[in-house]
C-alpha positions in Angstrom: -76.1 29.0 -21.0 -76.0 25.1 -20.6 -74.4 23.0 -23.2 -76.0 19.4 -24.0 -73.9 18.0 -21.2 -75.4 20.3 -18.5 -77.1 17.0 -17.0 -74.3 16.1 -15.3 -74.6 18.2 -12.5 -78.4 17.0 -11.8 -79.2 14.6 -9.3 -81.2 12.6 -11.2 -79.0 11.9 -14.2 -75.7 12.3 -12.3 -75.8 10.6 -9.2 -75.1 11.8 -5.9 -71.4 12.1 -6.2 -72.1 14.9 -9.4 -75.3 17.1 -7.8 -72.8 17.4 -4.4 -69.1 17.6 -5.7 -69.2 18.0 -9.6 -71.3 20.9 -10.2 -68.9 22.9 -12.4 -68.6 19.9 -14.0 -72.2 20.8 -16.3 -70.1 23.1 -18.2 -68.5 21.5 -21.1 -65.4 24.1 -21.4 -64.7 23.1 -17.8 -65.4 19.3 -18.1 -62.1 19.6 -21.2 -59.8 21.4 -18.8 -61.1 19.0 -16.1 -60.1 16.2 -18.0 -56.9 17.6 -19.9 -55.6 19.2 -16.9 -55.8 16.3 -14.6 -54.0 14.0 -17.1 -51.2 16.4 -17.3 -50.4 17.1 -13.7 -49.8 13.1 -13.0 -47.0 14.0 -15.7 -46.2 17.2 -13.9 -45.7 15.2 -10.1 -43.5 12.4 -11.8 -41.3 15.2 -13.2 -41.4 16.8 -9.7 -40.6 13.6 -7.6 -38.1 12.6 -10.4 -36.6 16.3 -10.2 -36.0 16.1 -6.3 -34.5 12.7 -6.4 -32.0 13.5 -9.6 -30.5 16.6 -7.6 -31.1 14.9 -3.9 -29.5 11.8 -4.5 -27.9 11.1 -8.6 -26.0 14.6 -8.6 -24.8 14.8 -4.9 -24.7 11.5 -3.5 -24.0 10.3 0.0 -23.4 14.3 0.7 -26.7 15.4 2.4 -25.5 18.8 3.5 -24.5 19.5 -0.3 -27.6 18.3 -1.4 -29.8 19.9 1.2 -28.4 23.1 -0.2 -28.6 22.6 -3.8 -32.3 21.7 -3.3 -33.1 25.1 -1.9 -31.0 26.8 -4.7 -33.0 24.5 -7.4 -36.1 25.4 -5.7 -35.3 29.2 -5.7 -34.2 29.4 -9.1 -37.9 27.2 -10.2 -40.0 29.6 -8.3 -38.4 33.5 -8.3 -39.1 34.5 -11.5 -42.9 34.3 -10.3 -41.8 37.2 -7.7 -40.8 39.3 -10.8 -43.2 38.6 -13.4 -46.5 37.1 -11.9 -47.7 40.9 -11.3 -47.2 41.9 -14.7 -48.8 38.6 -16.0 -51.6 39.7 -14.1 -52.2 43.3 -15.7 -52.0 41.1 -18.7 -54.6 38.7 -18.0 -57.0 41.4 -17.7 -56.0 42.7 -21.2 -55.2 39.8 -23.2 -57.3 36.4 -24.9 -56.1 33.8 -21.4 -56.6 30.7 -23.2 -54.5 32.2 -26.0 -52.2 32.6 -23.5 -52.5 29.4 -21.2 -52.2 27.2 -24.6 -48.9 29.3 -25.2 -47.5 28.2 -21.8 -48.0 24.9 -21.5 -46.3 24.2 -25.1 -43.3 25.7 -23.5 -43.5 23.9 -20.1 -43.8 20.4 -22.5 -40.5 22.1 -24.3 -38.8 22.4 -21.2 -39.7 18.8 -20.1 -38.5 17.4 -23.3 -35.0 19.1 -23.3 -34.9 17.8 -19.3 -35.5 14.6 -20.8 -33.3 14.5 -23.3 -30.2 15.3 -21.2 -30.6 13.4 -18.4 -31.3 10.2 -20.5 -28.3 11.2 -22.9 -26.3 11.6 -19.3 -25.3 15.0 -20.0 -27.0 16.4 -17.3 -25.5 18.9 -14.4 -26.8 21.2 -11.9 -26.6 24.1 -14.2 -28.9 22.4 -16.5 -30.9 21.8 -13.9 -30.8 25.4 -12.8 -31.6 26.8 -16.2 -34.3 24.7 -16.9 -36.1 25.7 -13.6 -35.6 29.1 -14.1 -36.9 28.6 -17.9 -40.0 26.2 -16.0 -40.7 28.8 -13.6 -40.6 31.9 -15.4 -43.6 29.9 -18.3 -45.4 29.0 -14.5 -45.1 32.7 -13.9 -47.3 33.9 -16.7 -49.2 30.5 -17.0 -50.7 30.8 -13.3 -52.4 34.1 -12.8 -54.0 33.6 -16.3 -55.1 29.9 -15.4 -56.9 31.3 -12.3 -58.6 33.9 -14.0 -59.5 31.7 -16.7 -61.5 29.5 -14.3 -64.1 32.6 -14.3 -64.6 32.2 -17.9 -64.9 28.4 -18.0 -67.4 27.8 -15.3 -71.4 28.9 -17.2 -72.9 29.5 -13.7 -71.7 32.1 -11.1 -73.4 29.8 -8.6 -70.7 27.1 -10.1 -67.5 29.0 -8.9 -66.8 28.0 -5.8 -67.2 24.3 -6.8 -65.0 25.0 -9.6 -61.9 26.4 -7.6 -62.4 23.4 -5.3 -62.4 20.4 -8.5 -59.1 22.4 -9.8 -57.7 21.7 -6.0 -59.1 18.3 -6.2 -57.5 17.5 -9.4 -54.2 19.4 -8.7 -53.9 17.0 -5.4 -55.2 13.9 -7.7 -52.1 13.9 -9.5 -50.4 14.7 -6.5 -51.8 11.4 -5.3 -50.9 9.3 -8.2 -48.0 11.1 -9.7 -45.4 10.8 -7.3 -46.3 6.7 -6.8 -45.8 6.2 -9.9 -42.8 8.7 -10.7 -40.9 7.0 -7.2 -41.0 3.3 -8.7 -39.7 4.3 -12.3 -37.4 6.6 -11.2 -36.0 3.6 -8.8 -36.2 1.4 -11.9 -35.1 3.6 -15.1 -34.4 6.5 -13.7 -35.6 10.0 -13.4 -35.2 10.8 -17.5 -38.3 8.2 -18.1 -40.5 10.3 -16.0 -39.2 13.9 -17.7 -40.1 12.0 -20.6 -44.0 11.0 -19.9 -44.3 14.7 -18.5 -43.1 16.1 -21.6 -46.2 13.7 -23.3 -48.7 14.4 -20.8 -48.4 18.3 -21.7 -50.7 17.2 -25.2 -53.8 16.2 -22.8 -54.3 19.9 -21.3 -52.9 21.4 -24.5 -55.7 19.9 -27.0 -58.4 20.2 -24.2 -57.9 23.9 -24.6 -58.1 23.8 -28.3 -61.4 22.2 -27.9 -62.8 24.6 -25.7 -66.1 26.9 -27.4 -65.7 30.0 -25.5 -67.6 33.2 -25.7 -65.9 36.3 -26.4 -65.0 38.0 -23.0 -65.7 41.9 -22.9 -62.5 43.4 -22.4 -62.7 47.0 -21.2 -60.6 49.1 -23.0 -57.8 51.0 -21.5 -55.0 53.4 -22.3 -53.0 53.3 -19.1 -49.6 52.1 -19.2 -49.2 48.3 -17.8 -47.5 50.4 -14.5 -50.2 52.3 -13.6 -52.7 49.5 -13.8 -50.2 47.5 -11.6 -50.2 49.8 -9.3 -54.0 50.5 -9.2 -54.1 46.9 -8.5 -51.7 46.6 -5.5 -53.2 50.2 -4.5 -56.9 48.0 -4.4 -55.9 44.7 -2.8 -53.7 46.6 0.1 -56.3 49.4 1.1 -59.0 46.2 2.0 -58.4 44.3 4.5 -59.7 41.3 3.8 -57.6 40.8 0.6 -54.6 42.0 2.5 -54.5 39.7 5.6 -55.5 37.0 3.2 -52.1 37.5 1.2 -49.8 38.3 4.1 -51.2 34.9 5.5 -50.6 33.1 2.4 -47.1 35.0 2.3 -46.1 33.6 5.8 -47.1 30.6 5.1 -45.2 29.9 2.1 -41.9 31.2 3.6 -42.0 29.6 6.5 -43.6 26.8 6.0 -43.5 25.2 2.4 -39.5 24.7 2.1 -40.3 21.5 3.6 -41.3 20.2 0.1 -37.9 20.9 -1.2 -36.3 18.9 1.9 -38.1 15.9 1.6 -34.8 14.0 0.1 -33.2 14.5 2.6 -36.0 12.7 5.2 -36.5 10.3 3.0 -33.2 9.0 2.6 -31.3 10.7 5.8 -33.4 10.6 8.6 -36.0 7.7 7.5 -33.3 5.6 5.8 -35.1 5.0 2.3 -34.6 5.4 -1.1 -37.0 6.9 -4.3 -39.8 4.8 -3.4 -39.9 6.4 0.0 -40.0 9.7 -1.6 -42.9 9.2 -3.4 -45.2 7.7 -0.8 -44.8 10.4 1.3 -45.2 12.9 -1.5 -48.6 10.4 -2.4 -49.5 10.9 1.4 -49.1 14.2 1.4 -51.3 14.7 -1.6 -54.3 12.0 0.2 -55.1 14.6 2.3 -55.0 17.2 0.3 -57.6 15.7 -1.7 -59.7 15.2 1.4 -59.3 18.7 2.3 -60.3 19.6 -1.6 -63.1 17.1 -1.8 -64.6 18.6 1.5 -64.7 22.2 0.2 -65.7 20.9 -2.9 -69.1 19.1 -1.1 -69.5 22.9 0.3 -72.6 24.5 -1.4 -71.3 28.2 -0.5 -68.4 30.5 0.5 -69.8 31.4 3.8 -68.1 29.9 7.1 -64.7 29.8 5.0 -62.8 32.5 7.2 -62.9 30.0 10.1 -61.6 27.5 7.9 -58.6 29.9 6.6 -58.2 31.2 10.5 -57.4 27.1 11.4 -55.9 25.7 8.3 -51.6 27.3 9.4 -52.5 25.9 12.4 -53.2 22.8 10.9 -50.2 22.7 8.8 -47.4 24.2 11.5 -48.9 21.2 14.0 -48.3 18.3 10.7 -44.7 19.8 10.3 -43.4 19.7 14.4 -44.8 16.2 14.9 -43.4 15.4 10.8 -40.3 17.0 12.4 -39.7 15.4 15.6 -41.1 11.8 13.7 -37.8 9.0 13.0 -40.5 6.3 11.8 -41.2 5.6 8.1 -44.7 4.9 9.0 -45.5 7.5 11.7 -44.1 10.0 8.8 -46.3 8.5 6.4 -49.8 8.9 8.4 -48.7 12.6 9.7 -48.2 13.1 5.8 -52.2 13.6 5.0 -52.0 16.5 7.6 -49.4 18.6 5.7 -51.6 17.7 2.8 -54.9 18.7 4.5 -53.6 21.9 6.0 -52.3 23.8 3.1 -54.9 22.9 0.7 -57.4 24.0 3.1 -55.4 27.3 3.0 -54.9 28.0 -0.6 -58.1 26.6 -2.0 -60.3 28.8 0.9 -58.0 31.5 0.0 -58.4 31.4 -3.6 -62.3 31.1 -3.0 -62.8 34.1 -0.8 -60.5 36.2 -3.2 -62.5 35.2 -6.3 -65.5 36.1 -4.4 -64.9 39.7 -3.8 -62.9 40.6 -6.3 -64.3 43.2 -9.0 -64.0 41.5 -11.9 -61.9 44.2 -14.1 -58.9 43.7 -11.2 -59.4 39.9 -10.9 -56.0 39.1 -13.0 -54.3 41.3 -10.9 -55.6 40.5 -7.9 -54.7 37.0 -9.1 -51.9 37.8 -9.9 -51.3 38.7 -6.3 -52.9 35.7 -4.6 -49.9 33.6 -7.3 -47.3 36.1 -5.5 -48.0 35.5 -2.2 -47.3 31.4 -2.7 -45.2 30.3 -6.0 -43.6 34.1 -5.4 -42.9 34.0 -2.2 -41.8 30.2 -1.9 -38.4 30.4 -3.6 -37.1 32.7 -0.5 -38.3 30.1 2.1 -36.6 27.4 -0.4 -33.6 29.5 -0.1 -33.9 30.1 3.7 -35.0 26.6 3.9 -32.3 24.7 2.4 -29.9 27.0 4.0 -30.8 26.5 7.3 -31.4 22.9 6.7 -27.6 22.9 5.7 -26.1 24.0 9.0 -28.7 23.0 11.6 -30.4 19.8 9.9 -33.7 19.4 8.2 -35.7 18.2 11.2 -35.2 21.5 13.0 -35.8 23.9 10.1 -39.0 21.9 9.7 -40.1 23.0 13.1 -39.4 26.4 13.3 -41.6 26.7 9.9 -44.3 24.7 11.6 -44.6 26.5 14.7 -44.4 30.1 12.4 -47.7 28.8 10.8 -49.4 28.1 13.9 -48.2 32.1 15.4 -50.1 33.0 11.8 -52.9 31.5 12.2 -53.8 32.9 15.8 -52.7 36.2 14.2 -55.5 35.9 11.4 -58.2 34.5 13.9 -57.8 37.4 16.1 -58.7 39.6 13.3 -61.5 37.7 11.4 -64.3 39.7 13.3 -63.4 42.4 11.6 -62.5 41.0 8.2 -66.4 39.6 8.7 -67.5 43.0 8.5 -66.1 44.2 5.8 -66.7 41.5 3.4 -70.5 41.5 4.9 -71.6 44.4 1.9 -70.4 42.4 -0.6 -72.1 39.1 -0.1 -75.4 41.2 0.4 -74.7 42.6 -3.0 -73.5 39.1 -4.7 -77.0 37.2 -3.2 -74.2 35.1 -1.0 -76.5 36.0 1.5 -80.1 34.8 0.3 -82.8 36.2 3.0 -80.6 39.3 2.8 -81.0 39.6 -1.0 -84.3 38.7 -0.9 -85.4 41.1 2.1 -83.3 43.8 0.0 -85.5 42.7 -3.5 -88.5 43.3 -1.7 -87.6 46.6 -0.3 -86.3 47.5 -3.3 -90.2 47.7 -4.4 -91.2 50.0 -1.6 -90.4 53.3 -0.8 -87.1 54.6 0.3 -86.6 54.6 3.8 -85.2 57.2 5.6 -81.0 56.0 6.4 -82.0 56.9 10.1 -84.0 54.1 10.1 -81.6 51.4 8.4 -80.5 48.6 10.3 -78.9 45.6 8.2 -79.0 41.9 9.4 -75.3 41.2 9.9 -73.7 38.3 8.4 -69.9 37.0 8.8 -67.9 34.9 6.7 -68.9 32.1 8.9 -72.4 32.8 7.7 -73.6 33.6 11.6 -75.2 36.7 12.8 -72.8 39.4 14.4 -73.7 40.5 17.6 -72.5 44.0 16.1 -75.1 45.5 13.6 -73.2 46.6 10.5 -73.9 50.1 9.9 -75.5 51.2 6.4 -72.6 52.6 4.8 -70.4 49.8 5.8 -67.1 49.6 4.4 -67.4 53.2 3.2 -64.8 55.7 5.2 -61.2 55.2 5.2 -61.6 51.9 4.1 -63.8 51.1 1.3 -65.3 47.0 0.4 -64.6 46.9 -3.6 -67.3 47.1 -5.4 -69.7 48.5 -3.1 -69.9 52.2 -4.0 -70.4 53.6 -7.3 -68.7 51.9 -10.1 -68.6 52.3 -13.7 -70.1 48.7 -14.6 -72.7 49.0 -12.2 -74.0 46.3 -9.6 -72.9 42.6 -10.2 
């Protein structure tokens, strides 16, 4: 149902910019989280930029190797309570009230920010405060993320609205990626990092009072005596028996070992190997975040999920080519234009990612599945941190940089060589969401005429890149050893 504000999204009362790239934006729950959300992550990039600099630089100075190592320890320590307890948070978020939940974690992230604050600008700060706090920061961001993405389901009024939604969120997380670190690189070159903890800790109250807000409409929650166990393992059991979901996560997986410990090692090229300071931190971490929100504002313009497998197949590719030229790269300013390609290239990834997932998902496993798709990056990035701030200890930053890029581009050939088949698989399930319209519509029709003998059956065939396959799909596909969720017999009936 539309809430007054549903004009938005209209051509005629919203312009252009709001019928192509802002139609989640007619929902008024999703306009607050929008708004509040986008506010707080410029807060959460200055605390990030700030965060990198206080352990790159204040705590270990003129002692790269030291540093480069401490970074991938911090970064471990922020991130691998996700590997532990994002599953769990998932099975949760399928039980549980999520904004409840989400309002929950983001008082304790603005908690953590404050006592970050609070020590650094008393100068009490050490690494082992810095270590706790991350592991304190990253265990809230372990429950906080699975139950955000789900949430996004219960935010958005029209199905229709979904895809548009998961592509704003990217849009806004990369806005603040654009902004934050600019602005978090001159104050921390100015007062220091503790200001910027500070205005984090503050920005927290935008997201947090959007929330409270929100009018939502109770969510059905299906009952269940299972232990939390079993459901987890009904979930993994579901996402690893299809395809599709699988490859999707073992791509994000490799990906975000191999090639996302660059973020933690951006000190060291900014003051080692380009020869700056704070401000050149944040430029490139701005850069970076410029073409992510191209990449975001592109699938954002995109009116359906079709024709994003191709775009998952090339985005690693895009990435691992960004981080060997990033690598190889001695120039300030060549760094800074190859930036928006790092940018471009993993958002691409995640935000196509997230999409498809969403897509086929039955909706009593999204929060695990979720859940999963949270693993598989904030899970899996504190062992690449690990690896990656190792590595960059004994044989430089550069070269550790490179081996991730060129493990990227070996993914992404990997995936492409498979998508033919992933095509098929997800084929059913667009039929049966109307992703496909002259397929739902030829299956309306002859759903008002007499059964035809299977014999008989022969589907249109339909990929993720929304193109005829030159191989019919037969009638019961997906059935067999492998079946597509949600298209045999379930207990809530068709979507």
């Amino acid at each position: 149902m539309a809430d007054g504000g549903s004009n938005l999204g209209s051509g005629a009362n919203g312009g252009w910019w709001a019928a192509t790239f802002g139609r989640a934006l007619r929902s008024r729950n999703y306009r607050l989280f929008f708004m509040g959300h986008g506010t707080s992550l410029i807060g959460t990039w200055m605390q990030r930029v700030a965060m990198l600099w206080l352990v790159g630089n204040d705590l270990f100075p003129g002692d790269p190797k030291r540093a480069a190592l401490w970074l991938g320890v911090v970064g471990f320590c922020g991130q691998i309570p996700a590997f532990f307890i994002t599953p769990l948070a998932g099975v949760m978020a399928d039980r549980i009230n999520r904004r409840h939940a989400i309002i929950l974690t983001q008082f304790l992230a603005m908690t953590q920010a404050t006592t970050l604050a609070a020590l650094t600008l008393s100068g009490l700060i050490n690494i082992y405060w810095v270590i706790g706090l991350a592991l304190f920061l990253g265990t809230t961001a372990a429950v906080d993320i699975p139950m955000r993405q789900s949430f996004v389901v219960e935010m958005v009024e029209r199905p229709e609205d979904l895809n548009n939604a998961i592509a704003l969120n990217s849009s806004v997380v990369n806005g603040g990626r654009l902004i934050g670190p600019s602005i978090g690189g001159v104050l921390t070159g100015l007062f220091g990092p503790g200001v910027c903890f500070l205005i984090n800790a503050a920005s927290y109250l935008a997201v947090i009072s959007a929330l409270l807000a929100m009018r939502m409409k109770p969510r059905p929650r299906q009952r269940t005596h299972k232990r939390i166990l079993h459901n987890l393992r009904e979930g993994f059991g579901y996402a690893y028996r299809f395809p599709p979901i699988r490859s999707i996560l073992m791509l994000m997986t490799l990906v975000s070992v191999a090639g996302m410990p660059y973020n933690v090692l951006m000190p060291i090229f900014a003051r080692d190997v380009l020869g700056g300071d704070s401000r050149t931190l944040g430029y490139l971490m701005a850069a970076i975040g410029v073409g992510a929100l191209s990449a975001a504002a592109y699938l954002a313009s995109r009116s359906t999920v079709r024709g994003l497998g191709r775009v998952i197949s090339m985005a690693p590719a895009i990435l691992g080519a960004g981080l060997i030229a990033f690598a190889i790269s001695r120039s300030f300013y060549v760094s800074l234009l190859l930036m928006p390609l790092l940018g471009c290239g993993q958002m691409l990834l995640m935000a196509s990612c997230n999409t498809v997932l969403q897509t086929i998902v039955d909706d009593d496993k999204r929060g695990r599945v979720m859940s999963f798709y949270s693993l598989s990056f904030m899970g899996m990035m504190p062992l690449g941190n690990l690896i990656g701030g190792t590595l960059g200890s004994q044989i430089g930053a550069p070269l550790t940089v490179a081996i991730g890029g060129t493990c990227c581009i070996a993914g992404s050939i990997l995936f492409a060589t498979r998508l033919p088949a992933l095509r098929r698989l997800v084929h059913p399930i667009y039929v049966r969401k109307g992703i496909i319209p002259e397929v739902a519509a030829g299956l309306q029709a002859a759903a008002e005429m007499p059964a035809v003998p299977r014999e008989t059956a022969a589907p249109a065939a339909a990929d993720l890149n929304g193109a005829a396959d030159p191989e019919l799909v037969p009638a019961d596909a997906g059935a067999g050893p492998v079946t597509a969720p949600g298209t045999g017999p379930s207990p809530r009936g068709p979507a």
